[in-house]
DRENLUMSE-839052 format. One record per residue (C-alpha): x, y, z. Coordinates in nm, 2 decimals. Example, Ala and Ser with C-alpha at 12.3 -4.5 7.8 and 13.67 -1.06 7.14 Angstrom:
<site><east>1.23</east><north>-0.45</north><up>0.78</up></site>
<site><east>1.37</east><north>-0.11</north><up>0.71</up></site>
END
This chain:
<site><east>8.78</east><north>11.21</north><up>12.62</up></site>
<site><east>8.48</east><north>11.23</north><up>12.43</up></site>
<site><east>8.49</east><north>11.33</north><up>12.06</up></site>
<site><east>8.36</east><north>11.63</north><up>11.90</up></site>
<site><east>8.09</east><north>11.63</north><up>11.68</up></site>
<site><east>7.80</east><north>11.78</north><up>11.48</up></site>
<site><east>7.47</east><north>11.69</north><up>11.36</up></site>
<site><east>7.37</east><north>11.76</north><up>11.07</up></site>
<site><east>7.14</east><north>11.73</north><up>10.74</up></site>
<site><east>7.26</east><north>11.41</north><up>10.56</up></site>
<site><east>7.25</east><north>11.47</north><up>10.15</up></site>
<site><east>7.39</east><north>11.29</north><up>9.82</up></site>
<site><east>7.68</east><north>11.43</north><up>9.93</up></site>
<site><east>7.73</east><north>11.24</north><up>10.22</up></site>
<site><east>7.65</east><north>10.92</north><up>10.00</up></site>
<site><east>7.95</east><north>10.73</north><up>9.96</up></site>
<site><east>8.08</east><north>10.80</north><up>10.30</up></site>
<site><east>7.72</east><north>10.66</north><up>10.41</up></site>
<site><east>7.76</east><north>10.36</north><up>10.18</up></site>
<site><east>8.08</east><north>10.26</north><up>10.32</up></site>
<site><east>7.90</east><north>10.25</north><up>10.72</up></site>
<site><east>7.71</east><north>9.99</north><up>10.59</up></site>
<site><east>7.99</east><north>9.79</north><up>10.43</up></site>
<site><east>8.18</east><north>9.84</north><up>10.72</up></site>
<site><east>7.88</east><north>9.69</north><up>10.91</up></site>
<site><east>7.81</east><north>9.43</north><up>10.68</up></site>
<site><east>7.48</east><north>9.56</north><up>10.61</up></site>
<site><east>7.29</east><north>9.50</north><up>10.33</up></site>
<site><east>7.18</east><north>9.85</north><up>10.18</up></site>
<site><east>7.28</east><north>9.96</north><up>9.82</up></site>
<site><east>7.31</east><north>10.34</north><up>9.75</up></site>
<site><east>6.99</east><north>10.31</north><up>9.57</up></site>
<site><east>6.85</east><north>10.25</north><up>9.91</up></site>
<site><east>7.03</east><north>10.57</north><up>10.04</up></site>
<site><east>6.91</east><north>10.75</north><up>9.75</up></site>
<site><east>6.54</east><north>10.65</north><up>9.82</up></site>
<site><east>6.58</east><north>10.75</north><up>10.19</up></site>
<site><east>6.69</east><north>11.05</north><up>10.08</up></site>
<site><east>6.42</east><north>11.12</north><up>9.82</up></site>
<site><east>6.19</east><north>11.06</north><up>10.06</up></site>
<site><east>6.22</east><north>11.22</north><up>10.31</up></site>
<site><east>6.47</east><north>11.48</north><up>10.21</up></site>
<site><east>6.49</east><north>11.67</north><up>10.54</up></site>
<site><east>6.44</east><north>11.35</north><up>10.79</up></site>
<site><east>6.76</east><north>11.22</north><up>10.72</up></site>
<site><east>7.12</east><north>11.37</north><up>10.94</up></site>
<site><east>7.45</east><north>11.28</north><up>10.95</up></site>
<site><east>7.71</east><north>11.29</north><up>11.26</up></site>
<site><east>8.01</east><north>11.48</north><up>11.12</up></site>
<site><east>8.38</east><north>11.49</north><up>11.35</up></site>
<site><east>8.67</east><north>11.68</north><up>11.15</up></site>
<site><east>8.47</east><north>11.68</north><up>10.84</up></site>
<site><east>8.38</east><north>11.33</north><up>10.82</up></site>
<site><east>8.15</east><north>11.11</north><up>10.86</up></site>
<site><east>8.11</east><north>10.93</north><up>11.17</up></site>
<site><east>7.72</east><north>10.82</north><up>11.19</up></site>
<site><east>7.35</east><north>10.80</north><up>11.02</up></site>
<site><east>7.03</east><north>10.76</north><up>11.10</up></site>
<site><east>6.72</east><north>10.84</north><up>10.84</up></site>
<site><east>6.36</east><north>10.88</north><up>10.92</up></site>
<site><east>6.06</east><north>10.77</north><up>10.72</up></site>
<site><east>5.76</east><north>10.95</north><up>10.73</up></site>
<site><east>5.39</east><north>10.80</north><up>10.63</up></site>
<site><east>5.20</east><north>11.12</north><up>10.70</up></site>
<site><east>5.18</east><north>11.24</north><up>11.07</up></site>
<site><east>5.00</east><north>10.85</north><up>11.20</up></site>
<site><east>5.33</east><north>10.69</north><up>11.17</up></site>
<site><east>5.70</east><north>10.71</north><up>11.10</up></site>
<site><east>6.00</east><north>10.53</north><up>11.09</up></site>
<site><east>6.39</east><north>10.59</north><up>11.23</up></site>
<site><east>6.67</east><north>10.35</north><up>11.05</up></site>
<site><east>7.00</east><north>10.32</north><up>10.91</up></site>
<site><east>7.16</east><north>10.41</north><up>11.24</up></site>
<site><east>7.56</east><north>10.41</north><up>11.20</up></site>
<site><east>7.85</east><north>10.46</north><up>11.39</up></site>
<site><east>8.21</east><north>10.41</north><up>11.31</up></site>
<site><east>8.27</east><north>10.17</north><up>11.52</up></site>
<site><east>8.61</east><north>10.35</north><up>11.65</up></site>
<site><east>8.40</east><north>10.64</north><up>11.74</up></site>
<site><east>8.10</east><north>10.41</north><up>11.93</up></site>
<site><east>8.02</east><north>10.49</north><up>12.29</up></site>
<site><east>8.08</east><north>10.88</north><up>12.23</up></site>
<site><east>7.71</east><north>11.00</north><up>12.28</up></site>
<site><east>7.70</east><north>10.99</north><up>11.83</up></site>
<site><east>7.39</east><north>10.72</north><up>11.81</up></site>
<site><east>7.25</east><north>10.91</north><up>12.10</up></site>
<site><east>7.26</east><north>11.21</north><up>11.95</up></site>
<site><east>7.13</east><north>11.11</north><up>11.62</up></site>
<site><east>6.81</east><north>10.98</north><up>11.73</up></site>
<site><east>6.74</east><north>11.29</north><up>11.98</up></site>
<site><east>6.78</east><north>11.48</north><up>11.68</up></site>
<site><east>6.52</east><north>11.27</north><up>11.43</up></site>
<site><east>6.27</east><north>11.22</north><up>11.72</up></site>
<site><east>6.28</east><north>11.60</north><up>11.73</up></site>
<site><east>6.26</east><north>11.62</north><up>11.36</up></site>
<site><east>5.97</east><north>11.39</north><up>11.35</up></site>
<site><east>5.74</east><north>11.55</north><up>11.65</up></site>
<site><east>5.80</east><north>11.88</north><up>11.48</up></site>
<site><east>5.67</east><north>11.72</north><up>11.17</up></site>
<site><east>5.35</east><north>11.63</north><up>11.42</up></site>
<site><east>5.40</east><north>11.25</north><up>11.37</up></site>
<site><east>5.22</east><north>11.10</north><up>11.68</up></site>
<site><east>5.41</east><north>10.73</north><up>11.65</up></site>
<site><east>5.75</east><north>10.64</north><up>11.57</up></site>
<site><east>5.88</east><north>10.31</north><up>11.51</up></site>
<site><east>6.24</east><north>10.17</north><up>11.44</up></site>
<site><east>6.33</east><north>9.77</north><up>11.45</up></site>
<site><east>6.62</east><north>9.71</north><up>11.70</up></site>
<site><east>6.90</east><north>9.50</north><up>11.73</up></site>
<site><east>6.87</east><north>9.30</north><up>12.08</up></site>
<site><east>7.18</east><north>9.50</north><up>12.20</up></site>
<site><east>7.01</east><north>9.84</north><up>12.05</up></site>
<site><east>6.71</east><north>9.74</north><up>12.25</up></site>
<site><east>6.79</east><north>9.84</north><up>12.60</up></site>
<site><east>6.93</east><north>10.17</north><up>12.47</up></site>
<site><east>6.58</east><north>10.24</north><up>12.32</up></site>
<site><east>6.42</east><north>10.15</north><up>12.56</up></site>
<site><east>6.61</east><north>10.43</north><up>12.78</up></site>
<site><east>6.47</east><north>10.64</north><up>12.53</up></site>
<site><east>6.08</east><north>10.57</north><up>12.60</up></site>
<site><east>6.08</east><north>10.30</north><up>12.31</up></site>
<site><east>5.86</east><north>9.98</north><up>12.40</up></site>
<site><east>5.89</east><north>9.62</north><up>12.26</up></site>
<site><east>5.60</east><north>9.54</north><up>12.03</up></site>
<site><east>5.75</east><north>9.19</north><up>11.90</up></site>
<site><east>6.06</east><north>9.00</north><up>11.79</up></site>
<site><east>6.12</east><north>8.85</north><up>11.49</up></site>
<site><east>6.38</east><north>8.67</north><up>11.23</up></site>
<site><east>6.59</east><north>8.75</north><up>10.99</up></site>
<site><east>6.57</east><north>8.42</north><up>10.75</up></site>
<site><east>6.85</east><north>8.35</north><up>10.48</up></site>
<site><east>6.85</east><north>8.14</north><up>10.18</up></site>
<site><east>7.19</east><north>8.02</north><up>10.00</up></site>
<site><east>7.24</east><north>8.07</north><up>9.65</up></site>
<site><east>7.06</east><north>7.83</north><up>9.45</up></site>
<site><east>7.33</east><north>7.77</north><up>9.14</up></site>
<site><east>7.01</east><north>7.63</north><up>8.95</up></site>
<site><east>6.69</east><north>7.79</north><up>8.93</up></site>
<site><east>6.39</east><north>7.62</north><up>8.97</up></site>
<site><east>6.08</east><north>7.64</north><up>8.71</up></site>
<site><east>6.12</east><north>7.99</north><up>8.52</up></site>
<site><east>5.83</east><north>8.26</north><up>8.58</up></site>
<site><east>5.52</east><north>8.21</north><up>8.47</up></site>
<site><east>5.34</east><north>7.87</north><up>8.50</up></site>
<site><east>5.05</east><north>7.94</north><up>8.63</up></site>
<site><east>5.24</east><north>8.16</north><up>8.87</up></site>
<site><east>5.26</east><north>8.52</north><up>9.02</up></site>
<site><east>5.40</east><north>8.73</north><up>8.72</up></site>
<site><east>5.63</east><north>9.01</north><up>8.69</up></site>
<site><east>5.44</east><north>9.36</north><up>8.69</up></site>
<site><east>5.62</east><north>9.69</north><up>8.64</up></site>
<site><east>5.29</east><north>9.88</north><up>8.69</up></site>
<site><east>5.12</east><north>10.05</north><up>8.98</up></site>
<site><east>4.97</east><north>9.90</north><up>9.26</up></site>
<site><east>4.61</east><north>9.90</north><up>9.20</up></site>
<site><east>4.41</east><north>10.09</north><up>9.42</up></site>
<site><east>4.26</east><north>9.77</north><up>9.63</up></site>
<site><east>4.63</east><north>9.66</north><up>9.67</up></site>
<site><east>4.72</east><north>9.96</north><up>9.82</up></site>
<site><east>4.44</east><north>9.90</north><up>10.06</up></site>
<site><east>4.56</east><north>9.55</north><up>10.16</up></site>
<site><east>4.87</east><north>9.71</north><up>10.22</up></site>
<site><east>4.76</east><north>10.01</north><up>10.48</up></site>
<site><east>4.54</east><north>9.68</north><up>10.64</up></site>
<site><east>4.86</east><north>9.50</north><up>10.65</up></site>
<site><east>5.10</east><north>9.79</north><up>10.75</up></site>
<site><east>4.87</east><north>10.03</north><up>10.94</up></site>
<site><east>4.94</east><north>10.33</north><up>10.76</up></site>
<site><east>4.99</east><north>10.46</north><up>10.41</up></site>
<site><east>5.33</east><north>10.39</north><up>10.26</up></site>
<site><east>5.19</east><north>10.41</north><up>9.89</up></site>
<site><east>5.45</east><north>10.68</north><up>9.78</up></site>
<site><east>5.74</east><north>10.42</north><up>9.91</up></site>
<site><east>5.59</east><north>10.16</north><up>9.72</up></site>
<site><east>5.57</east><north>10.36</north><up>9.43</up></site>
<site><east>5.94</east><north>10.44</north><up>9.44</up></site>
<site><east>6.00</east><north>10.02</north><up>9.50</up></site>
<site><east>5.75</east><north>9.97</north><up>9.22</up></site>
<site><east>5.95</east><north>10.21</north><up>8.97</up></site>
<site><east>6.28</east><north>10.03</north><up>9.08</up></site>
<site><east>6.13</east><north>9.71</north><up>8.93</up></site>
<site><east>6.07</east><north>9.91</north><up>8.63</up></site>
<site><east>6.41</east><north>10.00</north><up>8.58</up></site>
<site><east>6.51</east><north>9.64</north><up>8.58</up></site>
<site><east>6.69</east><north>9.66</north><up>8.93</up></site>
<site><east>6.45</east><north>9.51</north><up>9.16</up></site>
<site><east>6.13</east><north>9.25</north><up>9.03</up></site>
<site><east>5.75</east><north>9.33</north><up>9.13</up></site>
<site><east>5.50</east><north>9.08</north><up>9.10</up></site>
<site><east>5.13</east><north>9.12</north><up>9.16</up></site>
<site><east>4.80</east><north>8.88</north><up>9.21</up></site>
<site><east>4.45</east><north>9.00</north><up>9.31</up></site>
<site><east>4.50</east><north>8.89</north><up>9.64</up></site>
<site><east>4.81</east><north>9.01</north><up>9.69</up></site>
<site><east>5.21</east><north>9.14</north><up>9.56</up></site>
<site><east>5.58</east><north>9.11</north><up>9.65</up></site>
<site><east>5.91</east><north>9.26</north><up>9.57</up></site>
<site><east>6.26</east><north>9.13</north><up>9.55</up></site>
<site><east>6.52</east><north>9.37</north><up>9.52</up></site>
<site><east>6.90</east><north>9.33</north><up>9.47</up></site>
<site><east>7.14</east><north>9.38</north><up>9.80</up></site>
<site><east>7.52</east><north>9.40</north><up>9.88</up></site>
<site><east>7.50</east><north>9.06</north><up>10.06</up></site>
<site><east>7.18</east><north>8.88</north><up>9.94</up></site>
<site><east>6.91</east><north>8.97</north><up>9.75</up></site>
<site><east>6.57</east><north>9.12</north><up>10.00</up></site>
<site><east>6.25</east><north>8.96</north><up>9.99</up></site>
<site><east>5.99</east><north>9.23</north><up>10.08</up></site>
<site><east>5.83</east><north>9.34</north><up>10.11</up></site>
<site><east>5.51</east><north>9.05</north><up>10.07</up></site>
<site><east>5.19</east><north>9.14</north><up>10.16</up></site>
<site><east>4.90</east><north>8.92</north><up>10.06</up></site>
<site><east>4.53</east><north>8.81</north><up>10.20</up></site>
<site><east>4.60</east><north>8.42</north><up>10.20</up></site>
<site><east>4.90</east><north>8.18</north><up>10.24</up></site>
<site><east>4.83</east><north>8.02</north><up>9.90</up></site>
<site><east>4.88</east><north>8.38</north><up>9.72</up></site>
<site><east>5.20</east><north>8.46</north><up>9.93</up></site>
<site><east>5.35</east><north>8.09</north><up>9.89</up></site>
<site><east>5.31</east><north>8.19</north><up>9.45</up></site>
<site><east>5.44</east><north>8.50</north><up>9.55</up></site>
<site><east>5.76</east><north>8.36</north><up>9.75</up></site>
<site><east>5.86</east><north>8.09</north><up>9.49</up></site>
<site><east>5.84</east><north>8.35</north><up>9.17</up></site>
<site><east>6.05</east><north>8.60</north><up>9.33</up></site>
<site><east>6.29</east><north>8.35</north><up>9.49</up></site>
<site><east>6.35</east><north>8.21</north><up>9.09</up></site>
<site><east>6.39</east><north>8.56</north><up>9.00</up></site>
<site><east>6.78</east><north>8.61</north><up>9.13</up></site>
<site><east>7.11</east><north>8.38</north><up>9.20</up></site>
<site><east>7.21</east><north>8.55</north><up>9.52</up></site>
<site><east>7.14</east><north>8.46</north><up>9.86</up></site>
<site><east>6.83</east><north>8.58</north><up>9.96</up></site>
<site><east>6.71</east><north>8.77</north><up>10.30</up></site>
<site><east>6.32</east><north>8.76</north><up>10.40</up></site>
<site><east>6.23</east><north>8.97</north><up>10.72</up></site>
<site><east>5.91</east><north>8.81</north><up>10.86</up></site>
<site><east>5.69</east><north>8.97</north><up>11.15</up></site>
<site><east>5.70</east><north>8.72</north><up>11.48</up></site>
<site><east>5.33</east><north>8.70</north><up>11.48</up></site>
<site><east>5.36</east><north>8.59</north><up>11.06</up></site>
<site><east>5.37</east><north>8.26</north><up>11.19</up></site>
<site><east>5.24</east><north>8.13</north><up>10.85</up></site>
<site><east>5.48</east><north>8.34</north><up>10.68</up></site>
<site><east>5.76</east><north>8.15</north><up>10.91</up></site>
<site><east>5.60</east><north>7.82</north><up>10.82</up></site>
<site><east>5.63</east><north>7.87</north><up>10.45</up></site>
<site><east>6.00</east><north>8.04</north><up>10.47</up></site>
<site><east>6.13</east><north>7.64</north><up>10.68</up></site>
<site><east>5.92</east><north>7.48</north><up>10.36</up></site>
<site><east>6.13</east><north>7.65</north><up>10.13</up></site>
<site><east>6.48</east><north>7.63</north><up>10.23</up></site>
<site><east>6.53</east><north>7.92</north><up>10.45</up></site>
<site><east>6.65</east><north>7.91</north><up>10.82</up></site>
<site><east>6.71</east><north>8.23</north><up>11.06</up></site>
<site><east>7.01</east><north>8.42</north><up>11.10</up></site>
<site><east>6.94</east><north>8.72</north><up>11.28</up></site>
<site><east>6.71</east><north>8.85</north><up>11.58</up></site>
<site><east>6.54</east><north>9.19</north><up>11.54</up></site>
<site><east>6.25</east><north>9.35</north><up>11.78</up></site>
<site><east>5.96</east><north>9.59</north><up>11.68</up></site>
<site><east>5.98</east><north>9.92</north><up>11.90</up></site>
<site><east>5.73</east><north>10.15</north><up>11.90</up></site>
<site><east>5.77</east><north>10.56</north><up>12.04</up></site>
<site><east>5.39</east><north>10.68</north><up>12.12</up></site>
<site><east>5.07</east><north>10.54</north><up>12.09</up></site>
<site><east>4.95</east><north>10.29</north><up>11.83</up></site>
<site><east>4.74</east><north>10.51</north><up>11.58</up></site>
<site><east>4.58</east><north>10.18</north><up>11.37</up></site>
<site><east>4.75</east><north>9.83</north><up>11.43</up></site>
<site><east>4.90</east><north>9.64</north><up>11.17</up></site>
<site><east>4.70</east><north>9.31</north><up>11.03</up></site>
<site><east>5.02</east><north>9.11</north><up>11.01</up></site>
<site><east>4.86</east><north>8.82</north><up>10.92</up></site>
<site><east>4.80</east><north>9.03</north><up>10.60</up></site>
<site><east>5.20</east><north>9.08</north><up>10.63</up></site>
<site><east>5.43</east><north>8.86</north><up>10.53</up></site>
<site><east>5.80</east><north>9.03</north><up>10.45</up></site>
<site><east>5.87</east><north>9.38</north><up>10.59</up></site>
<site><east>6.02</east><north>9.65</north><up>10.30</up></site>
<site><east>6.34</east><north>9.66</north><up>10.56</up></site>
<site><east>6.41</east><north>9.73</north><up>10.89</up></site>
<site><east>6.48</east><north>10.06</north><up>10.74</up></site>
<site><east>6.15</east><north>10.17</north><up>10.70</up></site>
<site><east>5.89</east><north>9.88</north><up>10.83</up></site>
END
C-alpha cells in the first residue's frame, strides 16, 4: 500500500528536517546551502510531507527563463518507491514552465538516469566526482605569486566568462557564493583570466565552482584554494573538461563518483566548458 502524501512549498521551516535527508544520504550540503536555495528561488523549492513530516526535497534554480536547474532530490529511504521523487519533480517542472523557463537541467545519479529519462530528460554528458584526502600539512601558504583571496564582486568581464562558460546568467548565485567568502565561510579568489571558490561541506570541502580562460590560470586557481582548508576536498569537473581532469590526477585527486548531465527542452546557448572547470554543485550546475 502506497503512502499518503502532500506536496508542498518547502521553507526555513522545513530546514532541519531537510538537513537531516542529506545526512541520512551522506550528502554533502550544509544548511547554508539550503538557506541559499531557498533565498533564491523562494517559491521553486517543495517539500513531500506524510503525517506531518518530511519525507522528500527537491529545489529548483532559476537563471531567468533560458535556463534552470532541479536538485537536492530526497526521499527517506523507508518511504522510496512510493511515487514521492516522482511527484516532486512533476511538481517543479510545472513550477518552472509556469515560470516560462524553456530548459531545465538536473545532474543524475546513473540509477536516477533511467527514471529521468522516463520523464523526457536526455543525457548531455557524464562526468566525475574527484576526491582529495586531507592534507595534515598545507602546502605553500596564499600568496606567492599566486591567485589571491578576494571578497569583492565579480567584475563585470568575469561575469562574462562565466555566462560563456555556463551558458546562462547565474550572476545573482554567484553574488550569494561571493558574499559567503565574505563572511569568512567559504574563500573566493580571482585573476584577470579567471576565479574559483571553495566552500566548506559536511564531508569534504567543494571546489567550485572554477571557471577560467586558460589551464595555467585554473591550475593557480586550484592549488590556492586547495591550501585554503584541511578537509577533504570534492571537485565536480564536466566530462568534456578534459584539461580540468588532467590537472585534478596532477594534483592528488582520483574519482569517486559518476554523475550525468540531463537536459529537459532545447539548448537555448551551449556551455564553453572548456571555459569550465568545477561546477557550483550538482545542485544548481
Amino acid at each position: 500500500m502506497k503512502a499518503s502524501f502532500s506536496i508542498e512549498p518547502l521553507t526555513t521551516n522545513h530546514l532541519q528536517e531537510s538537513l537531516q535527508l542529506c545526512r541520512t544520504a551522506g550528502w554533502n550540503q550544509l544548511q547554508s546551502d539550503w538557506e541559499r536555495l531557498l533565498a533564491h528561488d523562494p517559491s521553486g523549492c517543495f517539500a513531500a510531507m506524510a503525517a506531518g513530516r518530511l519525507c522528500g526535497t527537491v529545489t529548483t534554480t532559476a537563471y531567468g527563463t533560458d535556463l534552470a536547474w532541479i536538485g537536492m532530490m530526497l526521499v527517506v529511504p523507508e518511504m522510496r518507491r512510493q511515487g514521492i521523487a516522482t511527484a516532486l519533480m512533476q511538481r517543479a517542472i510545472q513550477y518552472l514552465h509556469s515560470c516560462n523557463v524553456r530548459c531545465i537541467k538536473l545532474d543524475a545519479t546513473p540509477a536516477g538516469e533511467h527514471v529521468y529519462k522516463q520523464m523526457g530528460f536526455v543525457a548531455q554528458w557524464s562526468f566525475h566526482r574527484w576526491r582529495r584526502d586531507a592534507r595534515t600539512q598545507r602546502g605553500d601558504k596564499p600568496g606567492n605569486g599566486r591567485a589571491k583571496p578576494s571578497t569583492q564582486e565579480l567584475s563585470p568581464p568575469l561575469l562574462e566568462l562565466d555566462r560563456a562558460a555556463f551558458g546562462a546568467d547565474r550572476s545573482r548565485l554567484l553574488s550569494m557564493l561571493v558574499g559567503a567568502a565574505a563572511d569568512l565561510s567559504a574563500e573566493c579568489c580571482m585573476v584577470e583570466s579567471g576565479y574559483g571558490i571553495l566552500r566548506p561541506g559536511a564531508v569534504a570541502a567543494y571546489l567550485g565552482p572554477i571557471v577560467a580562460s586558460n589551464k595555467e590560470a585554473a591550475r593557480g586557481l586550484v592549488q590556492h584554494l586547495c591550501e585554503c582548508t584541511e578537509q577533504p576536498i570534492f571537485w565536480d569537473i564536466p566530462g568534456p573538461q578534459c584539461a580540468g581532469s588532467e590537472l585534478a590526477v596532477q594534483l592528488g585527486f582520483s574519482p569517486v563518483r559518476d554523475l550525468v548531465r540531463m537536459r529537459l527542452g532545447p539548448e537555448i546557448q551551449a556551455a564553453d566548458l572548456d571555459l569550465l572547470y568545477a561546477l557550483v554543485d550538482p545542485s544548481t550546475g
